[in-house]
N, CA and C atoms as an extended XYZ file, in Angstrom:
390
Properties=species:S:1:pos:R:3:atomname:S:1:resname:S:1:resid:I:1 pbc="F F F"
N        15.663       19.494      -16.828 N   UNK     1
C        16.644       18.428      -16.939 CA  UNK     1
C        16.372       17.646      -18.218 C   UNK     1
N        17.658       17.355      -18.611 N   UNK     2
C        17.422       16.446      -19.829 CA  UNK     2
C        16.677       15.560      -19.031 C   UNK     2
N        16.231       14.250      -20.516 N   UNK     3
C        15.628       13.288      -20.551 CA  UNK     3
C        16.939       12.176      -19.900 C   UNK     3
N        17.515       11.630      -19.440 N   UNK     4
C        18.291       10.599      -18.773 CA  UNK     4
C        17.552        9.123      -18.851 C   UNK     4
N        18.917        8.233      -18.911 N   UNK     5
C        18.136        6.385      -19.202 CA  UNK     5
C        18.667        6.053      -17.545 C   UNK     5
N        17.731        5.019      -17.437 N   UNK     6
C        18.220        4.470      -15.842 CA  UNK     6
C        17.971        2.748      -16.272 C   UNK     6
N        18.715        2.602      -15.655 N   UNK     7
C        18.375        0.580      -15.615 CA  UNK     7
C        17.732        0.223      -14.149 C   UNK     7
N        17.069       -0.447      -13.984 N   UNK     8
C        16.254       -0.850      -12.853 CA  UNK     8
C        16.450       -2.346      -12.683 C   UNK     8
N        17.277       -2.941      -11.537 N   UNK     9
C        17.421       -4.091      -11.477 CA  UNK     9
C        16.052       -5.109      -11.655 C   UNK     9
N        15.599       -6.254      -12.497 N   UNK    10
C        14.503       -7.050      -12.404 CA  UNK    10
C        14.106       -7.459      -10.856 C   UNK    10
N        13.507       -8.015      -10.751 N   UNK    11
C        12.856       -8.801       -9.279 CA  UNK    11
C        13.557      -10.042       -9.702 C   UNK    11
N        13.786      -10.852       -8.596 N   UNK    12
C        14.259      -12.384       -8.556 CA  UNK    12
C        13.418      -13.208       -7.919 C   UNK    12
N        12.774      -14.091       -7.907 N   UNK    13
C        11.927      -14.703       -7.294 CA  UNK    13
C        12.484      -15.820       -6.708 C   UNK    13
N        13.536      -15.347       -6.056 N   UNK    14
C        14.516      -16.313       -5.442 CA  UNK    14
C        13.545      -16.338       -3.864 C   UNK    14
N        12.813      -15.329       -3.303 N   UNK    15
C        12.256      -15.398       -2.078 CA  UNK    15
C        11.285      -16.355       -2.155 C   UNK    15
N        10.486      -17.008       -3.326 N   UNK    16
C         9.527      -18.016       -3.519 CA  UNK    16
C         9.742      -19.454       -2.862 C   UNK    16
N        11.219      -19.724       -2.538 N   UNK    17
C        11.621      -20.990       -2.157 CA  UNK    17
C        11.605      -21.449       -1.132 C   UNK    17
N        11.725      -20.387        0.195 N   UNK    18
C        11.125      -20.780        1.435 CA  UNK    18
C        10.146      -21.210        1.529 C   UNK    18
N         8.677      -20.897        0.834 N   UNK    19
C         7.414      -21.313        1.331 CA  UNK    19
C         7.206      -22.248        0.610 C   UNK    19
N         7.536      -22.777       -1.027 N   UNK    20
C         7.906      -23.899       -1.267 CA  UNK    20
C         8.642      -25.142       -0.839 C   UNK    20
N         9.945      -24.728       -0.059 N   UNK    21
C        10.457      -25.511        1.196 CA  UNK    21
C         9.416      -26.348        2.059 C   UNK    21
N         8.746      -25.217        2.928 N   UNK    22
C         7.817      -25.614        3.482 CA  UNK    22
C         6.462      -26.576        2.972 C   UNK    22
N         6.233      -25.992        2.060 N   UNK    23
C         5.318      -26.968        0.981 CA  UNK    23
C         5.430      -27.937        0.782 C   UNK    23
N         6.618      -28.797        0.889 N   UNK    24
C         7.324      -29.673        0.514 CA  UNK    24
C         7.432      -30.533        1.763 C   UNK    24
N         7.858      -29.989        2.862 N   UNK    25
C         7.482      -30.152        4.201 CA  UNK    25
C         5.994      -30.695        4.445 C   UNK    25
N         5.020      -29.971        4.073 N   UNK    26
C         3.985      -30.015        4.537 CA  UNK    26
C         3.075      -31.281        3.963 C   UNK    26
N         3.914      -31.646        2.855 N   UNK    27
C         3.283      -33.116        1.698 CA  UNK    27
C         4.196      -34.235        2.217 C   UNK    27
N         4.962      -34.105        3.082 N   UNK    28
C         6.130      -35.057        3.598 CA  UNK    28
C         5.391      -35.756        4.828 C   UNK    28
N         4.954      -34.729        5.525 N   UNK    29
C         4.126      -34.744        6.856 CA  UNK    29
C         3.190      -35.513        6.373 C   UNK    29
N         2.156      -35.249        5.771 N   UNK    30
C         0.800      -35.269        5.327 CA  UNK    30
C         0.888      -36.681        4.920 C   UNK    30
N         1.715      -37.301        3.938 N   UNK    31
C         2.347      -38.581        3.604 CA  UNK    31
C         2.127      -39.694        4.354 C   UNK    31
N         3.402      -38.995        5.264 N   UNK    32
C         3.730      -40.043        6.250 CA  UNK    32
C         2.536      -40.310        7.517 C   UNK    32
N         2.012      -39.295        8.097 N   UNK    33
C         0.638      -39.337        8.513 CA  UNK    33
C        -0.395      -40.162        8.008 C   UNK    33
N        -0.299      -40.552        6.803 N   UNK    34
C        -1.779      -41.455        6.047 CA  UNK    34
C        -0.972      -42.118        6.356 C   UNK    34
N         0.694      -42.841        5.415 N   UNK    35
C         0.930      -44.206        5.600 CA  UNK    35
C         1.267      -44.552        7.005 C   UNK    35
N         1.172      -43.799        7.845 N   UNK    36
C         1.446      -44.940        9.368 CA  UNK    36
C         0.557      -44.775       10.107 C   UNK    36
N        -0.398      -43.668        9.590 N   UNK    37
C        -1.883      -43.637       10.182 CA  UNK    37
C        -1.970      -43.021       11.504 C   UNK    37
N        -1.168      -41.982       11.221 N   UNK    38
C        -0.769      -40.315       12.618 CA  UNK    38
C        -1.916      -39.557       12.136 C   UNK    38
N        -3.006      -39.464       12.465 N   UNK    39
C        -3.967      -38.299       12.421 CA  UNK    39
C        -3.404      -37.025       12.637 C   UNK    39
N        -2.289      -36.588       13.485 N   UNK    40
C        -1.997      -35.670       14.115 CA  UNK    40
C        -1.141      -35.226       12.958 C   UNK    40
N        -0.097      -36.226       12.323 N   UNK    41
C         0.762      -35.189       11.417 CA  UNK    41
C         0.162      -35.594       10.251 C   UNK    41
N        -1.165      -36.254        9.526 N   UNK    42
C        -1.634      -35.590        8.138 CA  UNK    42
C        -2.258      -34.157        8.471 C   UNK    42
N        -2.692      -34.299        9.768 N   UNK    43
C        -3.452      -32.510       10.262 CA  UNK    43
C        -2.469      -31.502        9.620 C   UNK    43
N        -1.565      -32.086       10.330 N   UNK    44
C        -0.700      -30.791       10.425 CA  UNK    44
C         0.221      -30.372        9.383 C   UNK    44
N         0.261      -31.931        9.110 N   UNK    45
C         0.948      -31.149        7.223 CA  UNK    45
C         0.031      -30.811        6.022 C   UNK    45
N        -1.144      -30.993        6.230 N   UNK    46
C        -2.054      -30.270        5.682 CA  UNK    46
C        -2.018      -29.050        6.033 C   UNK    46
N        -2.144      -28.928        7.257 N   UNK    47
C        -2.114      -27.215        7.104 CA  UNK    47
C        -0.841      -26.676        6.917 C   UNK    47
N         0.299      -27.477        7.089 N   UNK    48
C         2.129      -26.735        6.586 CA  UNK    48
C         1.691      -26.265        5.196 C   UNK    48
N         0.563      -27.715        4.214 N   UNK    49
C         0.990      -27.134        2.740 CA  UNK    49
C         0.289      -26.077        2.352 C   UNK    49
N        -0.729      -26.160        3.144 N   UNK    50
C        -2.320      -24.851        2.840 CA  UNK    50
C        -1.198      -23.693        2.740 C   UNK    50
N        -0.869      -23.569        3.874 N   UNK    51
C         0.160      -22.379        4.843 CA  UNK    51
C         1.248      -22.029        3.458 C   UNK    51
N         1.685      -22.950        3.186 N   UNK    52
C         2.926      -22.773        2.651 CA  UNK    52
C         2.319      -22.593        1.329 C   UNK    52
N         1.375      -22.697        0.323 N   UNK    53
C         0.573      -22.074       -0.824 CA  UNK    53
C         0.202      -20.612       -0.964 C   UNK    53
N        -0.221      -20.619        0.065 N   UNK    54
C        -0.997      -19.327        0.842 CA  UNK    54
C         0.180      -18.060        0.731 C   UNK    54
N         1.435      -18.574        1.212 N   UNK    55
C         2.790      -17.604        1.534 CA  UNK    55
C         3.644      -17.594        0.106 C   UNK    55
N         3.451      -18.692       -0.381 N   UNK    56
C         3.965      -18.218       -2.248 CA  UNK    56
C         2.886      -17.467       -2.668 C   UNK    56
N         1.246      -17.818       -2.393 N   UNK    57
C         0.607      -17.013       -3.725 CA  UNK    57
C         0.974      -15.444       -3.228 C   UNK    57
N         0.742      -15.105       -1.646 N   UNK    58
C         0.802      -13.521       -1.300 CA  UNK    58
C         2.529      -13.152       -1.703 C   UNK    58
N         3.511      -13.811       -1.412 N   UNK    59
C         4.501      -13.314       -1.711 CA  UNK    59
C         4.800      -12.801       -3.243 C   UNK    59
N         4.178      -13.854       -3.934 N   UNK    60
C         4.532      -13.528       -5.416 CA  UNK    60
C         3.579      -12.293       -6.009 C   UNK    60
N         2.640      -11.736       -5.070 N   UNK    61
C         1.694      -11.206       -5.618 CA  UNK    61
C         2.213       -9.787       -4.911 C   UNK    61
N         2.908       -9.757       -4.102 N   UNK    62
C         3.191       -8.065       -3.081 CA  UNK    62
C         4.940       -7.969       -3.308 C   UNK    62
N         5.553       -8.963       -3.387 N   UNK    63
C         6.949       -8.476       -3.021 CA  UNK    63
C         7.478       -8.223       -4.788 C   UNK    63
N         6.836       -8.563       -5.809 N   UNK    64
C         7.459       -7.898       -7.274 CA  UNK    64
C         6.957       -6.709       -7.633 C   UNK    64
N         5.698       -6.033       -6.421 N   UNK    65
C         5.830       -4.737       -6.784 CA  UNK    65
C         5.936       -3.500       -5.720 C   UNK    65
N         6.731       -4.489       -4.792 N   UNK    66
C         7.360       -3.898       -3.199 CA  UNK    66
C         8.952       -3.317       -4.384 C   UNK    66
N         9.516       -4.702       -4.636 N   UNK    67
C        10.830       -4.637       -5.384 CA  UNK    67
C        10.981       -3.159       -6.526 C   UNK    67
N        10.183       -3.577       -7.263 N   UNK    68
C        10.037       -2.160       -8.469 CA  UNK    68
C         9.948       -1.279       -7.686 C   UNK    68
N         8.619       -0.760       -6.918 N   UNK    69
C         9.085        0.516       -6.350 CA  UNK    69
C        10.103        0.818       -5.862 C   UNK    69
N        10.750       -0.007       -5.353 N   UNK    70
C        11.902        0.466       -4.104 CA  UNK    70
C        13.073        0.823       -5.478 C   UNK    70
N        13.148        0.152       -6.298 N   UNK    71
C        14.183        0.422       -7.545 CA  UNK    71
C        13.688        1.497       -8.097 C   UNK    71
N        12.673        2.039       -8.420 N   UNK    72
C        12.239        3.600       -8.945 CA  UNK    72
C        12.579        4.469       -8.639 C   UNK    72
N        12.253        4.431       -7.122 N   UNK    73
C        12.725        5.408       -5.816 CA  UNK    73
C        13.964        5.712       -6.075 C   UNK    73
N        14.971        3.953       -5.391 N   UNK    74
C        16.299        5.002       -5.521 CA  UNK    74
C        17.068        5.405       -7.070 C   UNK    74
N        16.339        4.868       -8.025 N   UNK    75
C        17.146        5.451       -9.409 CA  UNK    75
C        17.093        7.246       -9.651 C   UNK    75
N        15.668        7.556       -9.465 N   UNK    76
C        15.173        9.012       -9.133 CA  UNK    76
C        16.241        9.761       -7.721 C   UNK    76
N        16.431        9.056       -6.799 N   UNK    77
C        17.325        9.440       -6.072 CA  UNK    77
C        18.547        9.292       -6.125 C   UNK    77
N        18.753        8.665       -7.136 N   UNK    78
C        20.264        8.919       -7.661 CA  UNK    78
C        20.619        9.999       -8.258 C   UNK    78
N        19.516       10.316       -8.884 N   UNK    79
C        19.223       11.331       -9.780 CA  UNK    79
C        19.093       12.920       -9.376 C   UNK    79
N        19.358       12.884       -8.348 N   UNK    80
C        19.326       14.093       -7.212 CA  UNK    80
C        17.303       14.703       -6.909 C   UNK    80
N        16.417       14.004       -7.288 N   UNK    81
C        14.883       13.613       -6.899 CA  UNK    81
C        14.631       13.706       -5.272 C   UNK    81
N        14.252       14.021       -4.475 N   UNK    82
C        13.935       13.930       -3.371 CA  UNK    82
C        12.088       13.977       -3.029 C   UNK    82
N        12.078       12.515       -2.493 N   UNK    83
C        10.623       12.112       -1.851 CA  UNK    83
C         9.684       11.922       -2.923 C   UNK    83
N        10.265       10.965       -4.325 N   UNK    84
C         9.854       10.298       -5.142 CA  UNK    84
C         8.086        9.707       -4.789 C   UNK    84
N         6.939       10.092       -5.519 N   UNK    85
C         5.829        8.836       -5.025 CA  UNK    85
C         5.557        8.865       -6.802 C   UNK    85
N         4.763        7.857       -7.067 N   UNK    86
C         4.611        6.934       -8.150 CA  UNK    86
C         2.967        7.245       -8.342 C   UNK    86
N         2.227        7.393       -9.459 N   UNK    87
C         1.124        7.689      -10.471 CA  UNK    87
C         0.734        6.423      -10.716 C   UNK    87
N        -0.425        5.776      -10.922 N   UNK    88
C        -0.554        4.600      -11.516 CA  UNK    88
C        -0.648        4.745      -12.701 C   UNK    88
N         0.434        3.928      -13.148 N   UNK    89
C         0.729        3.865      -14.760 CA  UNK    89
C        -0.242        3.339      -16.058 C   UNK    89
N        -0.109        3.198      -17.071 N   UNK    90
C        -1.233        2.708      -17.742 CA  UNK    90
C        -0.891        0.645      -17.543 C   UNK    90
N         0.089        0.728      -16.655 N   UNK    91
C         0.277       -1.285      -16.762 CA  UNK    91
C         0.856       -1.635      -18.130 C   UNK    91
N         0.687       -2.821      -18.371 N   UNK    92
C         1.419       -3.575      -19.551 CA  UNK    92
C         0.076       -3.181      -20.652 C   UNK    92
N         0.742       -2.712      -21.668 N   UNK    93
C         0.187       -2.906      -22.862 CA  UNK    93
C         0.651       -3.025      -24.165 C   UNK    93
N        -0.264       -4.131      -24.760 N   UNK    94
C         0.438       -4.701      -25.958 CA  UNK    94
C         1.657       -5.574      -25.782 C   UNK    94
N         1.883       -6.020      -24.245 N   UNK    95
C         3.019       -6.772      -23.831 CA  UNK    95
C         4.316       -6.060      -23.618 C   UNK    95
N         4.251       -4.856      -23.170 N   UNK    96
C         5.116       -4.079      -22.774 CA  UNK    96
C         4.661       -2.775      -21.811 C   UNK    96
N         5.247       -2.452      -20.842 N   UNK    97
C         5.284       -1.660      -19.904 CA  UNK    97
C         4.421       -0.429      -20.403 C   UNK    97
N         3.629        0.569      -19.600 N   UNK    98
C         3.182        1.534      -19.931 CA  UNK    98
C         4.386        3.034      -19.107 C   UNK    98
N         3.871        4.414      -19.276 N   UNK    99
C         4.897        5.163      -18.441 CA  UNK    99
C         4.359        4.988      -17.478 C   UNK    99
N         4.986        5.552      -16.400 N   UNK   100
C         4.823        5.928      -15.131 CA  UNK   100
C         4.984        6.905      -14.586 C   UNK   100
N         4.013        7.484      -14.304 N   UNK   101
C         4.059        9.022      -13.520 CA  UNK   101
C         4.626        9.231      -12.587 C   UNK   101
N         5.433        9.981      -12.460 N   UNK   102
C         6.251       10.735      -11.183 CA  UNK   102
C         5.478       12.001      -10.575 C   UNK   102
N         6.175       12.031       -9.328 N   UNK   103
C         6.034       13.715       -8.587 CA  UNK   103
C         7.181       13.533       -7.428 C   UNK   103
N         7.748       14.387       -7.498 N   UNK   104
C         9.262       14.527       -6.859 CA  UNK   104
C         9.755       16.218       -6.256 C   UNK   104
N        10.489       16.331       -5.402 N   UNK   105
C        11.625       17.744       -5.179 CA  UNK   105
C        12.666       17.635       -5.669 C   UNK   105
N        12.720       18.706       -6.518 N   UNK   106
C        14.377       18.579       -7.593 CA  UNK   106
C        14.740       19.905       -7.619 C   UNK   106
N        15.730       20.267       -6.711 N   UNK   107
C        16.142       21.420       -6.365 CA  UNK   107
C        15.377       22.424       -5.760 C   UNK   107
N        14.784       22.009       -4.537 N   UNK   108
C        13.885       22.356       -3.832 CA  UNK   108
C        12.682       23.025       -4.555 C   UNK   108
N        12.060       22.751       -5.934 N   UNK   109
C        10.795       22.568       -6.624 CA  UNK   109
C        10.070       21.778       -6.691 C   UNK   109
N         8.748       21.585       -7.016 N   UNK   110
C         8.227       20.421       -7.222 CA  UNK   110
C         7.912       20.527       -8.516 C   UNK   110
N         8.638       18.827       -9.252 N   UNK   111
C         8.469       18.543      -10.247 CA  UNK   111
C         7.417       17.166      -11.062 C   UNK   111
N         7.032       17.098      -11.960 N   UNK   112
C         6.395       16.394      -12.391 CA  UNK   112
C         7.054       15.549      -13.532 C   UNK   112
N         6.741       13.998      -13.563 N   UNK   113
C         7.803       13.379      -14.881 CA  UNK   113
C         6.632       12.305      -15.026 C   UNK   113
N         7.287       11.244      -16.125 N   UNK   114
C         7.092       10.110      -16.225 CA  UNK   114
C         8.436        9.053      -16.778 C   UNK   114
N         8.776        8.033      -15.915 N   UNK   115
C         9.574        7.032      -16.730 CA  UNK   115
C         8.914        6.379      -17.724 C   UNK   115
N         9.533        6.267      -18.676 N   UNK   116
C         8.893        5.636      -20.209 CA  UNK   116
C         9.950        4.257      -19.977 C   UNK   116
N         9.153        3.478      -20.809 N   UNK   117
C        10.215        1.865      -21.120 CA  UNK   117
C        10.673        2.151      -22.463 C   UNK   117
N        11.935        1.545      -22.331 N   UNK   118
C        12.889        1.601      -23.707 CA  UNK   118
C        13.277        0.162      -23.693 C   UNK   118
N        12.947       -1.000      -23.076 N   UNK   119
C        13.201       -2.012      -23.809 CA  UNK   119
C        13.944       -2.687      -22.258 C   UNK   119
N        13.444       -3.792      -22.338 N   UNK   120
C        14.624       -4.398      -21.148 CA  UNK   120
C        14.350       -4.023      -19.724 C   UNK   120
N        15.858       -3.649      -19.584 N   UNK   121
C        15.443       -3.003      -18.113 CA  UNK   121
C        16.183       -1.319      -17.731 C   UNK   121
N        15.297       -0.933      -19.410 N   UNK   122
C        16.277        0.743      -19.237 CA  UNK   122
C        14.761        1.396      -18.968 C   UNK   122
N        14.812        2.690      -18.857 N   UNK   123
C        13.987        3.325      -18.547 CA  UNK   123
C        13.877        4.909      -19.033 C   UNK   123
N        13.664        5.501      -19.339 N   UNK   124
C        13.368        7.187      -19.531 CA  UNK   124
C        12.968        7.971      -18.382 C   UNK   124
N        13.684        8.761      -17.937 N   UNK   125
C        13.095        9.789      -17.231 CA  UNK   125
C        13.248       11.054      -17.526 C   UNK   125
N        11.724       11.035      -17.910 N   UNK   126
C        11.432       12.853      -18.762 CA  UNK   126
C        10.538       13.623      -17.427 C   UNK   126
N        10.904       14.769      -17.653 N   UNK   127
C        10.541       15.725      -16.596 CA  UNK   127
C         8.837       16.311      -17.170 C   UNK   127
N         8.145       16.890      -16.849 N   UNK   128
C         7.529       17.648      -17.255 CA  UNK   128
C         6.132       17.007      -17.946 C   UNK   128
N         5.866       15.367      -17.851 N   UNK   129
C         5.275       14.818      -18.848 CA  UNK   129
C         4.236       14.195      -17.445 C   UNK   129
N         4.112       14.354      -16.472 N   UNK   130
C         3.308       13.924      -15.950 CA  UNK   130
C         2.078       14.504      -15.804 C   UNK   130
């Protein structure tokens, strides 16, 4: 197969705002607990904000590279690819993306690739380079 470009939607970190919500919550509590002198809700909005730190740092740290994969997958499966898994790539270097190794079924063979970065949010998928 030729070499083909794919675009891969970015991640949005629009899911960050719930546990910030809560965060926000949890310094409201915590607040009002010192100034009226509730032991029970500085407790407890202390632990809303712990809680709610805790659920931005893991979210921001698992769901932007939950997101990419799942966009790899189905671009390769657009691509007529079947049962796509992912190589660990060389990461960012020099401030830009490294390739990424493929292994896939493409016309009931098994094939080997890597997506290369071309800038943005296009991508290369060359066969044979993994």
């Amino acid at each position: 197969m030729d070499p083909v470009t794919v675009t891969l939607e970015p991640w949005s970190p629009w899911p960050l705002i719930y546990p910030l919500i809560v965060m926000v919550a949890g310094a409201v509590m915590t607040f009002f607990g010192q100034l009226r002198s509730r032991r029970w809700m500085r407790d407890i909005g202390t632990v809303v904000l712990v809680g709610g730190g805790l659920a931005s740092v893991l979210l921001f740290a698992f769901l932007s590279g939950t997101w990419d994969q799942a966009q790899r997958t189905a671009a390769l499966e657009e691509l007529g690819y079947v049962d796509p898994t992912f190589g660990g790539g060389t990461g960012i270097v020099g401030g830009q993306p490294g390739d990424i190794d493929f292994n896939a079924v493409r016309d009931g063979e098994r094939v080997t690739g890597s997506l290369q970065w071309q800038g943005d949010d296009r991508w290369l998928v060359v066969e044979g380079t993994g």
